[in-house]
Backbone bond lengths (Angstrom), bond angles and torsions (degrees), N, CA, C in turn:
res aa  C-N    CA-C-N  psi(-1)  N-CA   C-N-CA  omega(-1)  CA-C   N-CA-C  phi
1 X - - - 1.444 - - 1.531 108.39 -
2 X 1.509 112.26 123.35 1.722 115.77 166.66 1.434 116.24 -48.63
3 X 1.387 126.91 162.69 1.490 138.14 179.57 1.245 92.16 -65.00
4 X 1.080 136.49 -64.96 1.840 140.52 -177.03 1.173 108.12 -26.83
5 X 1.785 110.99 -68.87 1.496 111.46 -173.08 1.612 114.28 -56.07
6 X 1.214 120.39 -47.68 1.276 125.51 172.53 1.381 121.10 -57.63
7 X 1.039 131.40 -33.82 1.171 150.49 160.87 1.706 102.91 -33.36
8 X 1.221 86.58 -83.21 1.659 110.14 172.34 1.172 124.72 -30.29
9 X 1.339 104.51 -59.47 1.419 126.27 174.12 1.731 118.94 -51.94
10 X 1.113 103.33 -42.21 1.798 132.56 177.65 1.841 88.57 -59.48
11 X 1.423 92.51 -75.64 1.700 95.84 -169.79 1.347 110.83 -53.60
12 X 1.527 143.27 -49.26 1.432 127.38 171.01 1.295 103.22 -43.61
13 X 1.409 124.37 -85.52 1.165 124.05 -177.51 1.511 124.93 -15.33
14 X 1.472 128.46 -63.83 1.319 128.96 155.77 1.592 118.28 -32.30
15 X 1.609 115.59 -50.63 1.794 114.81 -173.91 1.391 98.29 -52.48
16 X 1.576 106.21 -46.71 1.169 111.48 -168.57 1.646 139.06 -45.62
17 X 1.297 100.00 -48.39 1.624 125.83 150.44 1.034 114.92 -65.34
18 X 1.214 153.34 -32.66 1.381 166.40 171.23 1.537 105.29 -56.71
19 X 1.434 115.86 -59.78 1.643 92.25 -163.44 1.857 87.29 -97.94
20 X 0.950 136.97 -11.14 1.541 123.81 -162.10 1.919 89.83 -85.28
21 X 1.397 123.62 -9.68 1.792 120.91 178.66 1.544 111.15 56.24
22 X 1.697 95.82 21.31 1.241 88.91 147.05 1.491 132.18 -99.35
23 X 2.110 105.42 148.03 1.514 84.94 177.64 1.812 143.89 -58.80
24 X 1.001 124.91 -167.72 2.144 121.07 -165.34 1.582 72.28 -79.78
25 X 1.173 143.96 -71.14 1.643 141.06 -143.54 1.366 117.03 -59.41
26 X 1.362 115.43 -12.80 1.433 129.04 -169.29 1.661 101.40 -53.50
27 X 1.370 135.49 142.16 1.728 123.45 -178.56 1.813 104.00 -80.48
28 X 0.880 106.78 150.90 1.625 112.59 169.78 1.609 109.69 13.53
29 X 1.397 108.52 125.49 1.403 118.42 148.30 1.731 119.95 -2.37
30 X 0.980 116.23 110.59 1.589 107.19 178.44 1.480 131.28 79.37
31 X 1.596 82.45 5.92 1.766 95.05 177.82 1.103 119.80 -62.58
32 X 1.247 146.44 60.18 1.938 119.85 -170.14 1.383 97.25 -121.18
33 X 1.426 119.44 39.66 1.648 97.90 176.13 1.608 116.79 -74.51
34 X 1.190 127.62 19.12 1.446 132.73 170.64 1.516 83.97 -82.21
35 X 1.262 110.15 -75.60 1.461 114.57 -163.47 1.935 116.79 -36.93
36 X 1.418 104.09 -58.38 1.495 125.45 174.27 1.214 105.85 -52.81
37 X 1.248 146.70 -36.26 1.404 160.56 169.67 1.756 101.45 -42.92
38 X 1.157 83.56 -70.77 1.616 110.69 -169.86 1.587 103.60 -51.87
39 X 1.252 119.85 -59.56 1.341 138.05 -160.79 1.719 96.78 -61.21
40 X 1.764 115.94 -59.55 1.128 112.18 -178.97 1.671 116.58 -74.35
41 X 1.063 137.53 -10.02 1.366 148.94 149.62 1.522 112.81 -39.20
42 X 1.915 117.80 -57.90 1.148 145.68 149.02 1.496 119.43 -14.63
43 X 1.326 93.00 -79.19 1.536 111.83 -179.14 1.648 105.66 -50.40
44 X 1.437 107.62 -52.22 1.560 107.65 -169.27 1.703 117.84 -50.31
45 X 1.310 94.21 -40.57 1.752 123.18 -171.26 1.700 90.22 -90.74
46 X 0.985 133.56 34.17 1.531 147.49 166.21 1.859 95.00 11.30
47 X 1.660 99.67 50.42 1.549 106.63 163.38 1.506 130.32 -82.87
48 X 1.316 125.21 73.25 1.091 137.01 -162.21 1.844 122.10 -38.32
49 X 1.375 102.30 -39.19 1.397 121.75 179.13 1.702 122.00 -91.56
50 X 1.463 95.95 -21.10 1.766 79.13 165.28 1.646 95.10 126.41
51 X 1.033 114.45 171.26 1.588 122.30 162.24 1.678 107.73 -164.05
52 X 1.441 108.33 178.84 1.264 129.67 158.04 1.058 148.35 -122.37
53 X 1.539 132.60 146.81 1.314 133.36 -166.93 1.678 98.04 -150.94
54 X 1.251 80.02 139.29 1.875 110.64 168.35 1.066 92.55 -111.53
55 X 1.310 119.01 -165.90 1.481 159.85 -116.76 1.356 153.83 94.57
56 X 1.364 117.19 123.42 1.501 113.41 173.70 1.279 124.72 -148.27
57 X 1.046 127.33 -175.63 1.622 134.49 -173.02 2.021 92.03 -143.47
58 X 0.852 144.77 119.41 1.581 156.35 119.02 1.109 120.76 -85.01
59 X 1.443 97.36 133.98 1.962 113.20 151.73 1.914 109.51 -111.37
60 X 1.144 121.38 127.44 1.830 122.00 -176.44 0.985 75.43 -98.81
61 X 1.717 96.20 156.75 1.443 108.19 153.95 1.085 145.33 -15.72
62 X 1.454 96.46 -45.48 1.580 97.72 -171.62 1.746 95.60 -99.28
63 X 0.998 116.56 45.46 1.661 134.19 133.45 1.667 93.50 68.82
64 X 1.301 113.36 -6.21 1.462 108.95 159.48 1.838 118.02 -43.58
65 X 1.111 119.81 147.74 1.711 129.14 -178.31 1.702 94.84 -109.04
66 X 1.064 109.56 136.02 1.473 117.39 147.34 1.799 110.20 -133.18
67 X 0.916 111.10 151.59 2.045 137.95 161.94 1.263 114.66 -160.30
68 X 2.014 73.92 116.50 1.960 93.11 165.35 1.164 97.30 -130.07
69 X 1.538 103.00 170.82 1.374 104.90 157.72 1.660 96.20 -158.89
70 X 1.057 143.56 153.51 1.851 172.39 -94.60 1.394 111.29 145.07
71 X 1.574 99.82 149.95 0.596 122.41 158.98 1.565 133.26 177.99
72 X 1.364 122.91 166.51 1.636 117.60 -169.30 1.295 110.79 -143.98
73 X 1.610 112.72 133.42 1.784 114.98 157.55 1.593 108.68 -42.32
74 X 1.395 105.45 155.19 1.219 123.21 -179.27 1.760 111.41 -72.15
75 X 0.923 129.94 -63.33 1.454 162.54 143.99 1.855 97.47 -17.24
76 X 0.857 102.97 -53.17 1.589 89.77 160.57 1.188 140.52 -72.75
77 X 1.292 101.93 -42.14 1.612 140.03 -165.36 1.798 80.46 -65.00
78 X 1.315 120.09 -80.72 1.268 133.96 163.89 1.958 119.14 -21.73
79 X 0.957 103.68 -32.05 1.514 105.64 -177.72 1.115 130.64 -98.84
80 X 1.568 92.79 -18.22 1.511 121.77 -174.45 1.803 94.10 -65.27
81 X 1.681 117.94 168.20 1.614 147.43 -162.03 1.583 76.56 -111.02
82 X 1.186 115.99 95.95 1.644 125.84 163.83 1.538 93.32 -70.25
83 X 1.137 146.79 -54.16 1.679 138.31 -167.62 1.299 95.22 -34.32
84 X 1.804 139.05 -51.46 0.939 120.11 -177.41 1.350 138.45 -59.09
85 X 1.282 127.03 -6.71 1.218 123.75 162.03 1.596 115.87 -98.18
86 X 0.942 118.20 18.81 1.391 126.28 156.91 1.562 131.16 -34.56
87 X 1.224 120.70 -68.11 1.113 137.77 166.91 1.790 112.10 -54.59
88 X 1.234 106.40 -44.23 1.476 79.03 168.77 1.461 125.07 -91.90
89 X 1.074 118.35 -11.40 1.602 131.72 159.57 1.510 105.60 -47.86
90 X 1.452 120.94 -54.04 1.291 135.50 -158.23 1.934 101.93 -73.71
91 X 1.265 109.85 -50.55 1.765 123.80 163.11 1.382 95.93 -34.46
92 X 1.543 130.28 -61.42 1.070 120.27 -149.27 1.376 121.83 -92.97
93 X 1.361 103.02 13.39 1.776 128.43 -169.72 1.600 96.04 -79.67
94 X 0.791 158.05 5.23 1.498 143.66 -164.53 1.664 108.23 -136.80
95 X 1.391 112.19 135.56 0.992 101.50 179.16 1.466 124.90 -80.23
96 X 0.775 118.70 -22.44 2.080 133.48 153.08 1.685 95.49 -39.32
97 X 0.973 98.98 -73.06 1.886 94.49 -173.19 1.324 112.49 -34.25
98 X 1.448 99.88 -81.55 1.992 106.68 -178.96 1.961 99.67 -44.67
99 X 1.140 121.59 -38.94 1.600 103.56 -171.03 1.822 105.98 -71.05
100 X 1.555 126.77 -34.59 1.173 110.27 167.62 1.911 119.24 -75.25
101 X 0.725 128.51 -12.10 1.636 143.34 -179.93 1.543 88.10 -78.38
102 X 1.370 133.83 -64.54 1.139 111.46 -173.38 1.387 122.79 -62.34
103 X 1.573 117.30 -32.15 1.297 138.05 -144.11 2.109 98.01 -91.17
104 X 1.431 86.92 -23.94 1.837 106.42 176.24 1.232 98.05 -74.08
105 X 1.604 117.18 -46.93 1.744 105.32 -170.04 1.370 115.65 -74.92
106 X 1.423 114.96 -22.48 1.011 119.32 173.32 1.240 121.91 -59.35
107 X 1.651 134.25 -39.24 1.164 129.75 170.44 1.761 95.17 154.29
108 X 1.030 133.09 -27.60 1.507 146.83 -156.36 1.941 75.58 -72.32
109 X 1.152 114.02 113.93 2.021 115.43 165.43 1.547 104.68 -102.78
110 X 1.295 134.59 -62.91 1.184 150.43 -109.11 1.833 91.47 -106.30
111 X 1.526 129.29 147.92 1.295 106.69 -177.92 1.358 98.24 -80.34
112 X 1.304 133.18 -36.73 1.569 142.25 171.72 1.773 94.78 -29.29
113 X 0.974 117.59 -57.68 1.547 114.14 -158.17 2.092 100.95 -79.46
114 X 1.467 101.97 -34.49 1.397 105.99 155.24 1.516 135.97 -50.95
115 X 1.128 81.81 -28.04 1.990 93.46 -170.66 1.378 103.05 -90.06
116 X 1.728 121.16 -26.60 1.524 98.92 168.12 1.183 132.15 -97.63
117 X 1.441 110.53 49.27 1.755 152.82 169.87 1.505 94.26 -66.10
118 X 1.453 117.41 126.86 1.829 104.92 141.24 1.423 127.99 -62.60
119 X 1.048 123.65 136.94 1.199 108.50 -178.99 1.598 161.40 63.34
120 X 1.795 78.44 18.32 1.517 107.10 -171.09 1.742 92.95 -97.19
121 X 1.270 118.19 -8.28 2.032 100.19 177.32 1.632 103.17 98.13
122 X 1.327 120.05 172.84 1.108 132.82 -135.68 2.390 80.72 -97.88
123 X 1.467 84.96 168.91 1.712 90.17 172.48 1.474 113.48 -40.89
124 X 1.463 93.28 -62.28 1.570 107.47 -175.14 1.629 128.13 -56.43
125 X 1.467 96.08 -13.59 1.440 98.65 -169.06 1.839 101.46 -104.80
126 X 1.237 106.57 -7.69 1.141 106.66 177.00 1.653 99.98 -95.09
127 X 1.172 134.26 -59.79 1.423 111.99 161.24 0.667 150.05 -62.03
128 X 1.961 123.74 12.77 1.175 112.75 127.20 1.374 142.83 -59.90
129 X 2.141 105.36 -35.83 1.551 96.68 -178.15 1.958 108.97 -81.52
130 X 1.217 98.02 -4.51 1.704 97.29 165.33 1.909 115.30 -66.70
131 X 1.382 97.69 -24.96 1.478 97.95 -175.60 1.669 102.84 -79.36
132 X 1.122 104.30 -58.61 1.775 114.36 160.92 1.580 120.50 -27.65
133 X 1.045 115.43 -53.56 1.589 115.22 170.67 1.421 119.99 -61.41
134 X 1.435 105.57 -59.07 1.649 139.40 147.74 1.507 104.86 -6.50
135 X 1.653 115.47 -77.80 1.540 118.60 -173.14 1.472 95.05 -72.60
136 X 1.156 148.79 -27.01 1.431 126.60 -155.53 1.435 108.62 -100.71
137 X 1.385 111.05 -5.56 1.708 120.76 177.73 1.365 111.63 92.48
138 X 1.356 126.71 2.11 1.554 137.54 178.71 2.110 91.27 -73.50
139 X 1.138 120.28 -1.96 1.782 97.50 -164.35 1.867 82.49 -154.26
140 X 1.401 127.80 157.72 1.296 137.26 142.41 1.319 104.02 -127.75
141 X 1.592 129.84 144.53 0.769 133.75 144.08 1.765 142.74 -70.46
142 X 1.176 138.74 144.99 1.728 145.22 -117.39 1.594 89.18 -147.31
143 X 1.130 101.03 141.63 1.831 107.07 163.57 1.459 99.47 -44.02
144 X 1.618 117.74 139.48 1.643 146.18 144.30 1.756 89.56 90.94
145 X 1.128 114.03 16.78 1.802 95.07 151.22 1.558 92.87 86.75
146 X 1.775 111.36 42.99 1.486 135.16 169.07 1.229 109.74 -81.05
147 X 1.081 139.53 124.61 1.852 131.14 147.43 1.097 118.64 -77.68
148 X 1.143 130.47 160.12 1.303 133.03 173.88 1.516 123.61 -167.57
149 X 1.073 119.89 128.59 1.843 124.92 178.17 1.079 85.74 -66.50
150 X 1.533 113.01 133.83 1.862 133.31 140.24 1.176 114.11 -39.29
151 X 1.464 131.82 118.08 1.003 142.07 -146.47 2.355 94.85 -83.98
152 X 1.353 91.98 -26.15 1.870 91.67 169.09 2.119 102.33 -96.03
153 X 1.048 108.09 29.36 1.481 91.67 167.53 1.539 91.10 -149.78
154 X 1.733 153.94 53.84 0.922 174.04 179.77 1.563 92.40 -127.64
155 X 1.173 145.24 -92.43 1.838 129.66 -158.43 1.554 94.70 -64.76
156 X 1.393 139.25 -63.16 1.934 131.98 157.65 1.339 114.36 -3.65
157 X 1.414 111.23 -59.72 1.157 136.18 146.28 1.890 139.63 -5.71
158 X 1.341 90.80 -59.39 1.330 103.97 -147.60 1.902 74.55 -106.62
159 X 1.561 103.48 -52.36 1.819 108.19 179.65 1.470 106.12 -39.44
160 X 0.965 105.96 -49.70 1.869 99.95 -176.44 1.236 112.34 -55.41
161 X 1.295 139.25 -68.80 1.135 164.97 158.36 1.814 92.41 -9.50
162 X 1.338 121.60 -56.85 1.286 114.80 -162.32 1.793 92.89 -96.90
163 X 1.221 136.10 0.31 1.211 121.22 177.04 1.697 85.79 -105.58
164 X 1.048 133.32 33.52 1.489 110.15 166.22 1.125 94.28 -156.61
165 X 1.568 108.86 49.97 1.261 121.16 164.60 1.876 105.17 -97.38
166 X 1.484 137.74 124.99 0.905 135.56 148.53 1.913 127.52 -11.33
């Protein structure tokens, strides 16, 4: 293929994403069978208002696998005592937190191996926001003073992260 055609090709492609507001990462043109999934799932369960679904598949670094996928009617989701997820919303308010949560998936367990972080704060201050993650279910602790993401709140996880993306 010439630079032109490709060119071209590049630029449709871009309009293309451009007026439909979907984001560049979206897979191929016309991809929404998550969505279509969902919708006819919907229909079956004669859910008038809608629902939601995540999903994912990860491998971290440390070559661990996780797949989940969730999901909820709208109408619930909606009815539901949002105060209750507070606390873990609130865990995840700090930027110290999200940098050890990432820094855990990454492979770093131990607070020793945490603490020789720049800028992660003194021992003590890091086991506190380890306790913080800890109570809110974002962290369990592992024989010999291991951290570890819950292997069902790792893609939850990762969803947040991309819905509070700008």
């Amino acid at each position: 293929m010439e630079i032109e055609e490709r060119v071209a090709a590049l630029e449709r492609r871009m309009a293309a994403l451009e007026s439909t507001g979907r984001p560049e990462h979206t897979p191929a043109d016309g991809d929404f069978w998550a969505l279509d999934g969902l919708k006819a799932q919907l229909a079956e369960a004669a859910a008038d208002d809608g629902g939601v679904l995540y999903a994912g598949a990860v491998r971290l670094p440390t070559g661990e696998r996780y797949e989940w996928q969730s999901g909820g009617l709208a109408e619930d989701l909606l009815d539901r005592d949002w105060s209750e997820a507070a606390d873990a919303f609130a865990a995840l308010g700090h930027p110290v937190r999200l940098r050890l949560l990432r820094e855990i998936l990454g492979g770093r367990r131990t607070a020793a191996e945490l603490a020789d972080l720049e800028e992660i704060g003194t021992t003590g201050q890091i086991y506190h926001h380890l306790r913080q993650l800890t109570a809110a279910g974002w962290l369990h602790t592992t024989g010999r003073g291991r951290h570890e993401v819950p292997g069902g709140r790792v893609v939850p996880l990762l969803v947040l992260l991309t819905g509070a993306r700008p």
